[in-house]
MMTF fields as JSON, N, C-alpha, C and O atoms, coordinates in Angstrom:
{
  "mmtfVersion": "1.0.0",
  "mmtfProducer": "UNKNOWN",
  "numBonds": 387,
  "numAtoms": 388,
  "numGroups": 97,
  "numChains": 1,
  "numModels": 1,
  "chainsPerModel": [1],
  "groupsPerChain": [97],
  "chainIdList": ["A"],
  "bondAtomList": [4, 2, 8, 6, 12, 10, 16, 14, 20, 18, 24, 22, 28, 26, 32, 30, 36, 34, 40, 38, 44, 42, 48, 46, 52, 50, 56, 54, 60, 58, 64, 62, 68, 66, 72, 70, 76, 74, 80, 78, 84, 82, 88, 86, 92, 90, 96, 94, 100, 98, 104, 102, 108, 106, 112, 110, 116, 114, 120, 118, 124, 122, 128, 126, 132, 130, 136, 134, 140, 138, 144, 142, 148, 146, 152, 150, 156, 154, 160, 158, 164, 162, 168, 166, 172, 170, 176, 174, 180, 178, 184, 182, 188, 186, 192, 190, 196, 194, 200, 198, 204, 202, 208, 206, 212, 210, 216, 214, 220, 218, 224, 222, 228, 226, 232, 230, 236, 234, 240, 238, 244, 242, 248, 246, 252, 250, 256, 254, 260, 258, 264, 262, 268, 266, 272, 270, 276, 274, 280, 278, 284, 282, 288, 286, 292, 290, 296, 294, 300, 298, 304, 302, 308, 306, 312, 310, 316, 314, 320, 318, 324, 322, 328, 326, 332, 330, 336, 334, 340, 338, 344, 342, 348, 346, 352, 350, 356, 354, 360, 358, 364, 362, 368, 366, 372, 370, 376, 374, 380, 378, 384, 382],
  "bondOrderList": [1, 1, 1, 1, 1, 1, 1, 1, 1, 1, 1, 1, 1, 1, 1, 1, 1, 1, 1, 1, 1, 1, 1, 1, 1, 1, 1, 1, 1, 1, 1, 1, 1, 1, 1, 1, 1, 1, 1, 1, 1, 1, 1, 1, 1, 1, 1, 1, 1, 1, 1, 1, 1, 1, 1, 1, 1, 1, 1, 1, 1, 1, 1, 1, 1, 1, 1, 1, 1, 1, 1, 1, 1, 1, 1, 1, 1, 1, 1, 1, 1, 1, 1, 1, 1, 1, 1, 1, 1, 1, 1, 1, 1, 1, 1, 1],
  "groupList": [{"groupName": "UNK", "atomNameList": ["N", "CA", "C", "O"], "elementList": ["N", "C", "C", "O"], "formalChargeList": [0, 0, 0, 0], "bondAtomList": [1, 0, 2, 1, 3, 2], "bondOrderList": [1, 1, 2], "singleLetterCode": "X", "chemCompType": "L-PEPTIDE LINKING"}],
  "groupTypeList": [0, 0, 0, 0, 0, 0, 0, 0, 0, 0, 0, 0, 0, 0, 0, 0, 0, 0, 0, 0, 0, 0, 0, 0, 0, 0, 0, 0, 0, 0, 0, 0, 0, 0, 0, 0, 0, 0, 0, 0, 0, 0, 0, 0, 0, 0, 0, 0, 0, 0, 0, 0, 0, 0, 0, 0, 0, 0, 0, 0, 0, 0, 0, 0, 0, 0, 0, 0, 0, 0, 0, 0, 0, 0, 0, 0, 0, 0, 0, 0, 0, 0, 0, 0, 0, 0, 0, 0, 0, 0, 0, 0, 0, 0, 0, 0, 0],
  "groupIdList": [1, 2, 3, 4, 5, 6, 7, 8, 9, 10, 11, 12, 13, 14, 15, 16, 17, 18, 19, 20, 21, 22, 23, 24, 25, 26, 27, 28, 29, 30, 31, 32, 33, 34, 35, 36, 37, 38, 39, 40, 41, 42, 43, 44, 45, 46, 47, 48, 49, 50, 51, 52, 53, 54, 55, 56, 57, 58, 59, 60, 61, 62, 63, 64, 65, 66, 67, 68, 69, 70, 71, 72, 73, 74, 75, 76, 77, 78, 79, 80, 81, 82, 83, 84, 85, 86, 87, 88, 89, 90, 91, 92, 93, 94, 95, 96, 97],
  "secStructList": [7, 7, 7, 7, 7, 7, 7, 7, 2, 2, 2, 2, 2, 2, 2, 2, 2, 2, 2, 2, 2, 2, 2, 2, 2, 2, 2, 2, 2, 2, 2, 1, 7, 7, 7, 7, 7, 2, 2, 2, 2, 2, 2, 2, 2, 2, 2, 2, 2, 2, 2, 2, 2, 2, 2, 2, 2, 2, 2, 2, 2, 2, 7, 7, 7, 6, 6, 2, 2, 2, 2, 2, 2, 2, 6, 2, 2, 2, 2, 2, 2, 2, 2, 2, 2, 6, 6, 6, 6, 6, 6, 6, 7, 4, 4, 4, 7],
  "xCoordList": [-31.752, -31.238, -31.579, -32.62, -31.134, -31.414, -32.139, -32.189, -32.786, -33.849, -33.248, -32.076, -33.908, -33.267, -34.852, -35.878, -34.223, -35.405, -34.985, -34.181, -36.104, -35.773, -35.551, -36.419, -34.821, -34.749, -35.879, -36.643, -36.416, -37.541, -37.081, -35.859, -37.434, -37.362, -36.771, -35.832, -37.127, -36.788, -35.807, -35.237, -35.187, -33.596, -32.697, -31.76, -32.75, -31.926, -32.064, -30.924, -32.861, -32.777, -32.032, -31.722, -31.903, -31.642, -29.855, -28.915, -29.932, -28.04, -27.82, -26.928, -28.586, -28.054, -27.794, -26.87, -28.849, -28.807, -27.188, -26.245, -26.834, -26.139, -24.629, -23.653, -24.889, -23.451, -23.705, -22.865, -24.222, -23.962, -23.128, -22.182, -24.007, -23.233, -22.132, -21.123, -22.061, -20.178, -19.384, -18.52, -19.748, -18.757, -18.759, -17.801, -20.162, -19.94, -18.672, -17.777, -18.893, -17.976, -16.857, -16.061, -16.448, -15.023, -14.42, -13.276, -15.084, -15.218, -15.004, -14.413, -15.452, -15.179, -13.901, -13.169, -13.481, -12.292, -11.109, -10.14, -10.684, -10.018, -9.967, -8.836, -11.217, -10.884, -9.962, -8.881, -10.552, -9.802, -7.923, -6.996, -8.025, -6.319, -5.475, -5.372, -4.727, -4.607, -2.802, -1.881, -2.656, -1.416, -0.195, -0.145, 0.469, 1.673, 2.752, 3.102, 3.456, 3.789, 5.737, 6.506, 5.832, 7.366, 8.976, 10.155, 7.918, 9.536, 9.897, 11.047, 8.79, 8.41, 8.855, 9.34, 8.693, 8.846, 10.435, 11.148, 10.878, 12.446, 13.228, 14.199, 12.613, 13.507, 13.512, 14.516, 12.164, 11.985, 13.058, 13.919, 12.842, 13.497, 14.838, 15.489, 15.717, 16.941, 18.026, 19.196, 17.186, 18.091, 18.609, 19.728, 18.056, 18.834, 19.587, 20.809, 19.316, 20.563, 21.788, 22.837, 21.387, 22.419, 23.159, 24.342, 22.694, 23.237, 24.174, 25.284, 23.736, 24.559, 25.308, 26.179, 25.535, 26.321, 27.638, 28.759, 26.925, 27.593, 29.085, 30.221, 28.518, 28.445, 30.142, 31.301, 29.285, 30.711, 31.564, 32.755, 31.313, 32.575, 33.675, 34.9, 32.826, 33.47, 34.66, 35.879, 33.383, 34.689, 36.001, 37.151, 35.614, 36.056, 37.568, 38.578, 37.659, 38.387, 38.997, 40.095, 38.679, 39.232, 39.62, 40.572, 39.011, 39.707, 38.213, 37.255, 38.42, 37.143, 37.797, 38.759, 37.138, 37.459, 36.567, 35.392, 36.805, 35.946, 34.863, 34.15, 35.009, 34.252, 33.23, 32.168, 33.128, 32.629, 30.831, 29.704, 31.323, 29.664, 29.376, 28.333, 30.797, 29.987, 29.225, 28.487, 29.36, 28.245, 27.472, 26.666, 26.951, 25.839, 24.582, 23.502, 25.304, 24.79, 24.254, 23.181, 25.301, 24.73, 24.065, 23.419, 23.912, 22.861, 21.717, 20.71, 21.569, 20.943, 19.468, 18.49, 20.014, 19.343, 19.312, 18.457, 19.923, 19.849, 18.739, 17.864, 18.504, 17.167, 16.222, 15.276, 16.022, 14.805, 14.375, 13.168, 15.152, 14.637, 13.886, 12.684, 14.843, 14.011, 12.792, 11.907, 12.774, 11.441, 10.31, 9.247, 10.675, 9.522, 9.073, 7.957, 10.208, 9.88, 9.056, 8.007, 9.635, 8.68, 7.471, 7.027, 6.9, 5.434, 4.981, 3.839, 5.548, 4.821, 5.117, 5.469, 5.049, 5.069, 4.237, 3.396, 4.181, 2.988, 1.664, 0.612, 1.786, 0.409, -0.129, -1.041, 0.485, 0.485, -0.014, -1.092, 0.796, 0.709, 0.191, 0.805, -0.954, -1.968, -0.737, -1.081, -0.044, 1.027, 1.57, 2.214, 1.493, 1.554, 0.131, 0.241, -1.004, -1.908, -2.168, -2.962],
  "yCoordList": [-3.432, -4.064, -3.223, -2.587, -3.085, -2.73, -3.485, -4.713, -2.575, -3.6, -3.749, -3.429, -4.152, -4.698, -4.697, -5.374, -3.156, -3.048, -3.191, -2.494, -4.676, -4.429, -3.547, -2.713, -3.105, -2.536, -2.577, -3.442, -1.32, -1.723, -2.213, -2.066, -2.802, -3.846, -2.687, -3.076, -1.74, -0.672, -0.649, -0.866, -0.29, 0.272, -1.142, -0.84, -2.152, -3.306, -3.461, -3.394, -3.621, -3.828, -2.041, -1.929, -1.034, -0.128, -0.248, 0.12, -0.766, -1.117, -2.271, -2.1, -3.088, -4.47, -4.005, -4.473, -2.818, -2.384, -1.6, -2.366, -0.34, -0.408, -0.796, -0.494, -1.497, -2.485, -3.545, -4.402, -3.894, -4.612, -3.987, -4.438, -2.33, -1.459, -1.034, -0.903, -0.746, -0.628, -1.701, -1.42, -2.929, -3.872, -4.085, -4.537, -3.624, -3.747, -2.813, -2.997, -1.787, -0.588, -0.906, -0.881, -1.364, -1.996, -3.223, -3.355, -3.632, -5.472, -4.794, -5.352, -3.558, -2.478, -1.998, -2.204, -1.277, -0.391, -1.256, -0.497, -2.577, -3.588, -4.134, -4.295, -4.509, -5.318, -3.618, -3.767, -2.702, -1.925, -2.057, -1.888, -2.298, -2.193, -0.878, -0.368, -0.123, 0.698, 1.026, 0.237, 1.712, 1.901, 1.708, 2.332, 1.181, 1.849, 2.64, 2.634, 3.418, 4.615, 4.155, 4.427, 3.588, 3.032, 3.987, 3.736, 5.338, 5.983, 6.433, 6.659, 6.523, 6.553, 4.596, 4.209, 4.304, 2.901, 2.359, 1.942, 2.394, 2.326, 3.334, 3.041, 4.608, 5.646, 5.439, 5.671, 4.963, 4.395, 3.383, 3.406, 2.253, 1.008, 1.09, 0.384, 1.863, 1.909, 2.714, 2.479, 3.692, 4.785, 4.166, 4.478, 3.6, 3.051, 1.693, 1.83, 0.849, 0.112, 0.508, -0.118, 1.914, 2.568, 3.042, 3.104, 3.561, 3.981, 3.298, 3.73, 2.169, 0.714, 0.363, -0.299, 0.39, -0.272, 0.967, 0.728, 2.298, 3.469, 3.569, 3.674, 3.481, 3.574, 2.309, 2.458, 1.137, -0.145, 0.347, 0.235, 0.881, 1.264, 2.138, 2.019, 3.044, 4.088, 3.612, 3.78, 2.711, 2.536, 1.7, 2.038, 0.439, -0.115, 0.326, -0.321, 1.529, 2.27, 3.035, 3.265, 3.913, 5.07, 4.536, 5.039, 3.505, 2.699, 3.031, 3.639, 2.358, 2.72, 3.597, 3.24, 4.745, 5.348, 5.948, 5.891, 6.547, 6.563, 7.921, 8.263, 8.402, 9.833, 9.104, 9.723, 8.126, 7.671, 7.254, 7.683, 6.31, 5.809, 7.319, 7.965, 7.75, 8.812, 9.975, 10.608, 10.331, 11.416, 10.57, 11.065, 9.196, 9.034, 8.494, 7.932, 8.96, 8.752, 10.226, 10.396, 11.415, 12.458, 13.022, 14.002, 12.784, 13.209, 12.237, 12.66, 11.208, 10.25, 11.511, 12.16, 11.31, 12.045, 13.351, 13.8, 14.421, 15.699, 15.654, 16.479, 14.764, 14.255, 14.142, 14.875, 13.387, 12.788, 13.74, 13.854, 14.385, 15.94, 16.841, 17.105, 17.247, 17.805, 17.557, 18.386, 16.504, 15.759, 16.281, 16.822, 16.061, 16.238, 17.508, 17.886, 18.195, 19.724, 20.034, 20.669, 19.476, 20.323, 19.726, 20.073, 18.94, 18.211, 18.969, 19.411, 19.204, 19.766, 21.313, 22.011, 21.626, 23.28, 23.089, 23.988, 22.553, 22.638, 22.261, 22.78, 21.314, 20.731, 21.437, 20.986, 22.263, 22.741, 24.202, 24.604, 24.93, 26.213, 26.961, 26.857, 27.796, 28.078, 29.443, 29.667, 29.824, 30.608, 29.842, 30.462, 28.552, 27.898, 27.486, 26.896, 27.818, 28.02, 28.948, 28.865],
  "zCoordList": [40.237, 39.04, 37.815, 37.981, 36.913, 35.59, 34.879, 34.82, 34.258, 33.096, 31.685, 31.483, 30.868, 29.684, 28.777, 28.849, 27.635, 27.578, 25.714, 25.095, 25.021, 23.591, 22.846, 23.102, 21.921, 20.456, 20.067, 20.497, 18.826, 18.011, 16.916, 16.962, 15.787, 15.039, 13.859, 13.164, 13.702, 13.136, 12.972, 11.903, 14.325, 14.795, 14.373, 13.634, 14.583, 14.501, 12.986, 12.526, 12.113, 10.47, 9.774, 8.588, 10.642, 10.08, 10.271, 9.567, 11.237, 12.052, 10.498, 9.667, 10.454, 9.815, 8.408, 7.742, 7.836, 6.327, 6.757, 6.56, 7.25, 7.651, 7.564, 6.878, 8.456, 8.602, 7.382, 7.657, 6.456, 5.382, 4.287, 3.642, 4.248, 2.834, 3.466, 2.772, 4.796, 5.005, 4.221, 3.389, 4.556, 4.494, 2.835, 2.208, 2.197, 0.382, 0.019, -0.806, 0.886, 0.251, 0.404, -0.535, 1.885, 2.049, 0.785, 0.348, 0.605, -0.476, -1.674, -2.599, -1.768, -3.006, -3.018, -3.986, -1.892, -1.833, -1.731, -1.743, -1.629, -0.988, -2.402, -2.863, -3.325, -4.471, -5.77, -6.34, -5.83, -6.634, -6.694, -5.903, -7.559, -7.916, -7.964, -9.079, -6.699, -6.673, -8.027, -7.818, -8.756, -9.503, -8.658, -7.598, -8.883, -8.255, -8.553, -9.733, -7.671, -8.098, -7.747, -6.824, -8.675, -8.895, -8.416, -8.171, -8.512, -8.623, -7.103, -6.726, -6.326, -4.89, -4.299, -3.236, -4.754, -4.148, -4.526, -3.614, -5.795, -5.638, -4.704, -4.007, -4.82, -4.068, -2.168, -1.495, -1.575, -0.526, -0.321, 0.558, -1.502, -0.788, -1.075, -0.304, -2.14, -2.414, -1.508, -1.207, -1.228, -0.528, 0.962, 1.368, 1.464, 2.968, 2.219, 2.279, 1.763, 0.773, 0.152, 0.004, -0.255, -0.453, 0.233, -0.099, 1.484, 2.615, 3.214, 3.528, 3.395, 4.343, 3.426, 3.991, 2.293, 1.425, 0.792, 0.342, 1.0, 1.497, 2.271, 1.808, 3.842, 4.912, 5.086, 5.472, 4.522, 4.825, 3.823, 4.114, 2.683, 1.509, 2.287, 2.317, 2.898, 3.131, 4.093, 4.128, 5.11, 6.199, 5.729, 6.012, 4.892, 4.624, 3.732, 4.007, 2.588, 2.253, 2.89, 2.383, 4.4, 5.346, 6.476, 7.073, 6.941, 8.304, 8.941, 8.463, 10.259, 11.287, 12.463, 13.144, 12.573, 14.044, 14.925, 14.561, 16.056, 17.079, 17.194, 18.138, 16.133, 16.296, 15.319, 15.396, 14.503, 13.436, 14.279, 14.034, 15.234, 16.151, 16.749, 16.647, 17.505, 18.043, 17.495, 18.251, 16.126, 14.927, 15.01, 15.798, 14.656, 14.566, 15.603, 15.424, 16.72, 17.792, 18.247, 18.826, 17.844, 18.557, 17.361, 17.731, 15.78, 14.786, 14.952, 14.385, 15.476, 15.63, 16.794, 16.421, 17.993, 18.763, 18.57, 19.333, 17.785, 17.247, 16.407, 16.672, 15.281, 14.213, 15.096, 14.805, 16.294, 16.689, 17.706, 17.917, 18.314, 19.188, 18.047, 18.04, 17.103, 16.067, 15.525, 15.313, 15.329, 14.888, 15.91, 15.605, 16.872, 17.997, 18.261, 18.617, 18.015, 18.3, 17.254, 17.368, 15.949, 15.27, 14.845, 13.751, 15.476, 15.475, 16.416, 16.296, 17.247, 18.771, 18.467, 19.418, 17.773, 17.787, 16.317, 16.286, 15.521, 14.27, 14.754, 14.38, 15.621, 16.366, 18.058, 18.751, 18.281, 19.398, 19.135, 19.572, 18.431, 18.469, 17.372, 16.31, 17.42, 16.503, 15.375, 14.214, 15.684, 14.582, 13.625, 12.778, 13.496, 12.108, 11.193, 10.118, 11.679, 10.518, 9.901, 8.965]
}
């Protein structure tokens, strides 16, 4: 069997000091009011609104046709291969530092 052998009294009040000033600092970093940075946050939330609202004008004015799903199906997966490649060749391969 294993034994079970106490902590010194030391070690457990040094954990507790510790883990108290983490959690001040957190109670700190959590109450600060961080700015917000407006021109980043309209441009985030507007641009795909714009897109979709884009997107129906367009069709809505030109008609709908069939090459229309199929671009964004094959830029769809053309973007997201890309993506990967180039994470995995910045994070992979030491000729980009």
């Amino acid at each position: 069997m294993f034994a079970v052998t106490p902590l010194p009294i030391h070690t457990i009040a040094n954990t507790l000091h510790a883990t108290r000033v983490t959690t001040q600092y957190r109670r700190r970093c959590i109450i600060q009011e961080q700015k917000k940075d407006w021109v980043n946050i309209l441009f985030l939330s507007l641009t795909p609104i714009i897109g979709i609202a884009g997107t129906a004008a367009w069709t809505i004015a030109h008609g709908f046709h069939l090459w229309m799903p199929l671009l964004a199906l094959t830029m769809y997966g053309l973007v997201g291969i890309s993506i990967c490649a180039g994470y995995h060749r910045f994070f992979s391969h030491k000729s980009y530092e």
